[in-house]
C-alpha positions in Angstrom: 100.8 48.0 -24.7 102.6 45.4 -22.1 105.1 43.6 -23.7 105.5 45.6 -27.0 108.9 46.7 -28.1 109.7 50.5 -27.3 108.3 52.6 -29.9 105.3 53.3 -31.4 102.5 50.8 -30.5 101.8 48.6 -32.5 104.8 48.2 -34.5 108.4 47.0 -34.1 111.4 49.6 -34.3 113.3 50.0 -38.0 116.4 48.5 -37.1 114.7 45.3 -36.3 112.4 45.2 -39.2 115.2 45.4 -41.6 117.2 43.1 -40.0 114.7 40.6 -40.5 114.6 41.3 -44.0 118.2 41.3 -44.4 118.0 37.5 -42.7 114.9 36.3 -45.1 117.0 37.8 -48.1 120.3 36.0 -47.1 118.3 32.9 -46.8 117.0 32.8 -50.2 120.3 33.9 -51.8 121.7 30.7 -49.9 119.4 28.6 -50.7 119.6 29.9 -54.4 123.0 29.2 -54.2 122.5 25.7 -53.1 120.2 24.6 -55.8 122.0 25.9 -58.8 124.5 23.4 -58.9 121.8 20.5 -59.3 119.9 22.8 -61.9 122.6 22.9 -64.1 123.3 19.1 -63.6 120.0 18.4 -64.8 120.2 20.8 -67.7 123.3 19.4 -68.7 122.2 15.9 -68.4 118.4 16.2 -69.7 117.1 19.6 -71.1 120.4 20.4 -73.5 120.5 16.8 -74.6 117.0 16.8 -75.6 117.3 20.2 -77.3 120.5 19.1 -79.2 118.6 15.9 -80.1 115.9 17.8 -81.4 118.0 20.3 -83.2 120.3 17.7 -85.2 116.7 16.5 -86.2 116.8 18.8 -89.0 120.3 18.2 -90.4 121.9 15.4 -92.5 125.1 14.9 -90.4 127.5 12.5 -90.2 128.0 11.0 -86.6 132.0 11.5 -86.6 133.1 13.7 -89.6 132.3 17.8 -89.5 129.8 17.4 -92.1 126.3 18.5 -91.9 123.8 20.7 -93.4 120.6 21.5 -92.8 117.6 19.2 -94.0 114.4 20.8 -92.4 112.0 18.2 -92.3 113.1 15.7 -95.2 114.6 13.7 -92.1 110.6 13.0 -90.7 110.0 12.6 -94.5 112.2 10.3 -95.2 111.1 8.0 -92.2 107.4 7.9 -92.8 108.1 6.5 -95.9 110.9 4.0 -94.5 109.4 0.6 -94.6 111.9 -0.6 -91.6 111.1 2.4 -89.3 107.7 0.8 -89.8 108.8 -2.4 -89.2 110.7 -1.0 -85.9 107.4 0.7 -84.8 105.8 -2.8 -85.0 108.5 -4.7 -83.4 108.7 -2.2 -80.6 105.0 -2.5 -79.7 104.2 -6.2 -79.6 107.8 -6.1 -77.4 106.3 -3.7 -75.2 102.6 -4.7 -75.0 103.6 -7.9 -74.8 106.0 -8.0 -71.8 103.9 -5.7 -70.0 101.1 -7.7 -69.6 103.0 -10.6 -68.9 104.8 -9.0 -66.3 101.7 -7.8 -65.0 100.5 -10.8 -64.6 103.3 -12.6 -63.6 104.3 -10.3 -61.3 100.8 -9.4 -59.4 100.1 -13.6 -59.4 103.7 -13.6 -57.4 103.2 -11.3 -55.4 100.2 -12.9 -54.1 101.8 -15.5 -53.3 104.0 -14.1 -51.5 101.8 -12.2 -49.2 101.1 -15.7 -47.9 102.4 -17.1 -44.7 104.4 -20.4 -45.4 107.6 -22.0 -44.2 110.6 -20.5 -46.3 108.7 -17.5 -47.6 111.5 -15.0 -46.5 114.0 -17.6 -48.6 111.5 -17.2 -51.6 111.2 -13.6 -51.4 115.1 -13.0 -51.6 115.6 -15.5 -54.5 112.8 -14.0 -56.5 114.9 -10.9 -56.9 117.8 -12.6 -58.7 116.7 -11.9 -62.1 116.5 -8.2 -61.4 119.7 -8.0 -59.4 122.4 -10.0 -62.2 123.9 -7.6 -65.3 122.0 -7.8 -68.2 125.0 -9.2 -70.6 124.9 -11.8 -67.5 121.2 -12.6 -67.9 121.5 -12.6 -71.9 124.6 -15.4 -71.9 123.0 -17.8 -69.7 119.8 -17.8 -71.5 121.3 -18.5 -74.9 122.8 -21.1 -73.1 119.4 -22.4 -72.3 117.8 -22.4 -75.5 120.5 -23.3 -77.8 118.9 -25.3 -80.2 121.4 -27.9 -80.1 122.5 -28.4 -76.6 120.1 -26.2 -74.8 118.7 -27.1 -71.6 114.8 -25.8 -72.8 114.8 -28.0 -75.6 116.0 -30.7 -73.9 113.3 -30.3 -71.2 110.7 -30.5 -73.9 111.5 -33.4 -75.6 111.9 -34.8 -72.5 108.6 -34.6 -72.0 107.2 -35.5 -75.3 105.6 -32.0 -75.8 108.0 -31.5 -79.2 109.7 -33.6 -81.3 112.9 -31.9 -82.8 114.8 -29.5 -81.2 113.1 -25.4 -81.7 115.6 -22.7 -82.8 114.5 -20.1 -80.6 116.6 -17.8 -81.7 115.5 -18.3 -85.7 113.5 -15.6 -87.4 110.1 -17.7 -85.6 111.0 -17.5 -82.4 113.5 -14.7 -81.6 110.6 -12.5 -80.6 109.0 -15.2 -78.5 112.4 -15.4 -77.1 112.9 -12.1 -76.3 109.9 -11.4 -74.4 110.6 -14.5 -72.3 114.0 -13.0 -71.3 112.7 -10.2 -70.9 109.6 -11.0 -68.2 112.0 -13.5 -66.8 114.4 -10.5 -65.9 111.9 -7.6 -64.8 108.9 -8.7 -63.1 110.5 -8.7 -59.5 110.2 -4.7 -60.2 106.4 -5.4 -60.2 106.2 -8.5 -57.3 108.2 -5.3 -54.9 105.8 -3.0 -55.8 102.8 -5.3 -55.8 103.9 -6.6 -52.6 104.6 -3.6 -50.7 101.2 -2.3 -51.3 99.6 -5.5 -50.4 101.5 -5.8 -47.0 99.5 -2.2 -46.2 96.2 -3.4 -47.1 94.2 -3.0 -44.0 93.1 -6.7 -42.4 90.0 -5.3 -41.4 89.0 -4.8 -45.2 89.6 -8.4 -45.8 87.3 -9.6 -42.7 84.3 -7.5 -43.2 84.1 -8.8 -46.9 84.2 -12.7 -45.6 81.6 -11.4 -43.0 79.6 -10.5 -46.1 79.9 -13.9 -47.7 82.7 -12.7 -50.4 84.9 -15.9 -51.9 88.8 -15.6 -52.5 87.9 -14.5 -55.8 85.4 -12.1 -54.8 87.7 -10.2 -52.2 90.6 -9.9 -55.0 88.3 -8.5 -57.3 86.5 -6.1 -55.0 89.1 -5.6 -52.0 91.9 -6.1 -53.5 92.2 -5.0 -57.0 90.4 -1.6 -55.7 93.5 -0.9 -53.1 96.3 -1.9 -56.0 95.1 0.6 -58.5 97.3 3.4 -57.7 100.6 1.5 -57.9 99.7 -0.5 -60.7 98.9 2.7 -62.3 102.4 3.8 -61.7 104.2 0.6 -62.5 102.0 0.1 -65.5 103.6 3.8 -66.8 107.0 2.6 -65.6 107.7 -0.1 -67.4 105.7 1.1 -70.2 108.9 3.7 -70.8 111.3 1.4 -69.7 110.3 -1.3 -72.2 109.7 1.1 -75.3 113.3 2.4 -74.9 114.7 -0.5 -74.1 117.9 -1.2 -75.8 120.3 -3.5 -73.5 118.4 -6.7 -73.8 117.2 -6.7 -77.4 120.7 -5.6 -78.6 122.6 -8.2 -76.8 120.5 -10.9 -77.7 120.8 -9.6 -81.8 124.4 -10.3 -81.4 125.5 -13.4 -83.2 122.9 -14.3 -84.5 121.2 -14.4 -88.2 117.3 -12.8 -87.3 118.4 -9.8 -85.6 115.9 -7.6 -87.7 113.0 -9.8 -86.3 113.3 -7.9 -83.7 114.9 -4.3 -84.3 112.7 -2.2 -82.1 113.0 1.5 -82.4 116.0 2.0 -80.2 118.2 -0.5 -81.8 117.2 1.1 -85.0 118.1 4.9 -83.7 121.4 3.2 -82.8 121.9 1.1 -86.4 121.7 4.5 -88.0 123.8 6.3 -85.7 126.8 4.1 -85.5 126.4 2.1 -88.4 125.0 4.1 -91.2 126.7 6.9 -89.6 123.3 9.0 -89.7 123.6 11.4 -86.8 120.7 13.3 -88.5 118.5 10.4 -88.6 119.0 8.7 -85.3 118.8 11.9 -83.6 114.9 12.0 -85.3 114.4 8.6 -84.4 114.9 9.3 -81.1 112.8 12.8 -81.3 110.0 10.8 -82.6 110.1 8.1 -79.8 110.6 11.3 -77.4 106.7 12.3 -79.3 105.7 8.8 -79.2 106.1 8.9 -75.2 104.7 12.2 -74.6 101.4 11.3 -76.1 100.9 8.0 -74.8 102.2 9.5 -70.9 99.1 12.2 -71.5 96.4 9.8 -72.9 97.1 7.8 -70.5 96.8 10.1 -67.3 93.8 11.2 -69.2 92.3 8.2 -69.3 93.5 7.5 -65.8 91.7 10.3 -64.3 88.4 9.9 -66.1 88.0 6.8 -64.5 88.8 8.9 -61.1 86.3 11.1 -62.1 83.5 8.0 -62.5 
């Protein structure tokens, strides 16, 4: 045939054929080559971690001294009958519920906003980030600063106003948890007004004019336009910060420190840690975390299940 290589038709001579091969087979070997050094980052960083975690589970060790032997499952045992493991489960989740929503909230209603045209919106957009941008020991000091029940600028504010009388101690065994969730929405909603905000900025126009064609309020547009096209990334958000917030350590640990209601709110992570590095329970932090570890699992998988029924309908 015109145009074929010498040989028999059809085909293309041996020499050639294997050289290709030899060239596909090189590739992959580079490219094998390539990628190992990140695989064994990540299982150095992530799988033997975990696997460790999981397999100190089952020992009473000490977290600095060579001593250790093995418990099977009376470190779960002990736990489930541990009144402030209970405690930490039920600090942990009105913490996380809690500042969710809020930030939810908080964060779609500011985004909104934002998505408006007015004079100094670029100004407002930049300093709404601040909270997520300063250190957390940063964010921590200057709000015990402001609600300081003796000099504090919040209570101050308040009684300025005539909505209390006395000053509140806010960080008391009342109000530490009320506290801490302020901080906390206070420092990461911006995560949500970005992501919020990005997707609303994509929404086509065209959506929003056929609806008012229709006769469709401001209220009826969110609700039908554009709740509808911010489903996705609230979805992911939602899952987000619903990981970040369980595990989050940083903020509720600083904020225990120096002061007399710390256990008001000693989520899970600050309790893995107590026993660690305090009690010196290796064997019992490291199931405390292996239980979270479950804890997030399940609720990730309910949660995409739940997620994808209402796909499905």
């Amino acid at each position: 045939m015109p145009g074929e290589p010498s040989g028999v038709p059809g085909t293309f001579p041996f020499h050639e054929v294997r050289r290709g091969e030899k060239v596909r087979i090189s590739s992959q070997r580079a490219g094998i080559v390539l990628i190992t050094p990140a695989v064994l980052l990540i299982c150095a960083l992530l799988v033997y971690p975990v696997l460790y975690g999981v397999w100190l589970s089952f020992f009473k060790k000490h977290s600095f001294f060579p001593d250790q032997r093995f418990a099977g499952i009376a470190n779960y045992v002990y736990l489930l009958k541990d009144p402030e493991f209970w405690m930490s489960v039920w600090y942990g989740t009105v913490y996380s519920v809690s500042t969710i929503i809020l930030q939810i909230i908080v964060g779609v209603i500011a985004a909104l906003i934002l998505n408006e045209a007015f004079r100094g919106r670029n100004f407002v957009r930049g300093v709404i980030l601040f909270p997520y941008m300063i250190p957390t020991v940063v964010a921590i000091i200057l709000w015990k600063w402001l609600l300081n029940s003796q000099f504090g600028l919040v209570n101050y504010l308040l009684m300025a106003m005539g909505i209390i009388g006395d000053p509140l101690s806010w960080m008391g065994k009342d109000l530490i948890m009320t506290s801490l969730i302020i901080i906390s929405v206070w420092e990461f909603f911006p995560f949500v007004v970005l992501s919020v905000l990005a997707r609303l900025q994509s929404i086509p126009p065209a959506l929003y004019e056929a609806a008012k064609v229709d006769g469709a309020g401001a209220a009826s547009r969110f609700i039908h336009v554009t709740l509808p096209q911010l489903r996705n990334v609230l979805f992911v958000v939602i899952l987000l910060r619903s990981i970040w917030m369980f595990t989050k350590f940083d903020t509720v640990w600083l904020l225990t420190q120096g002061g007399g209601a710390e256990k008001y709110i000693r989520t899970l992570p600050v309790y893995a840690y107590m026993r660690t590095f305090m009690y010196y329970q290796a064997g019992l932090g490291s199931t405390l975390a292996v239980i979270m570890f479950g804890i997030l699992i399940v609720s990730t998988a309910i949660y995409f299940k739940m997620f994808r029924r209402e796909e499905e309908i």
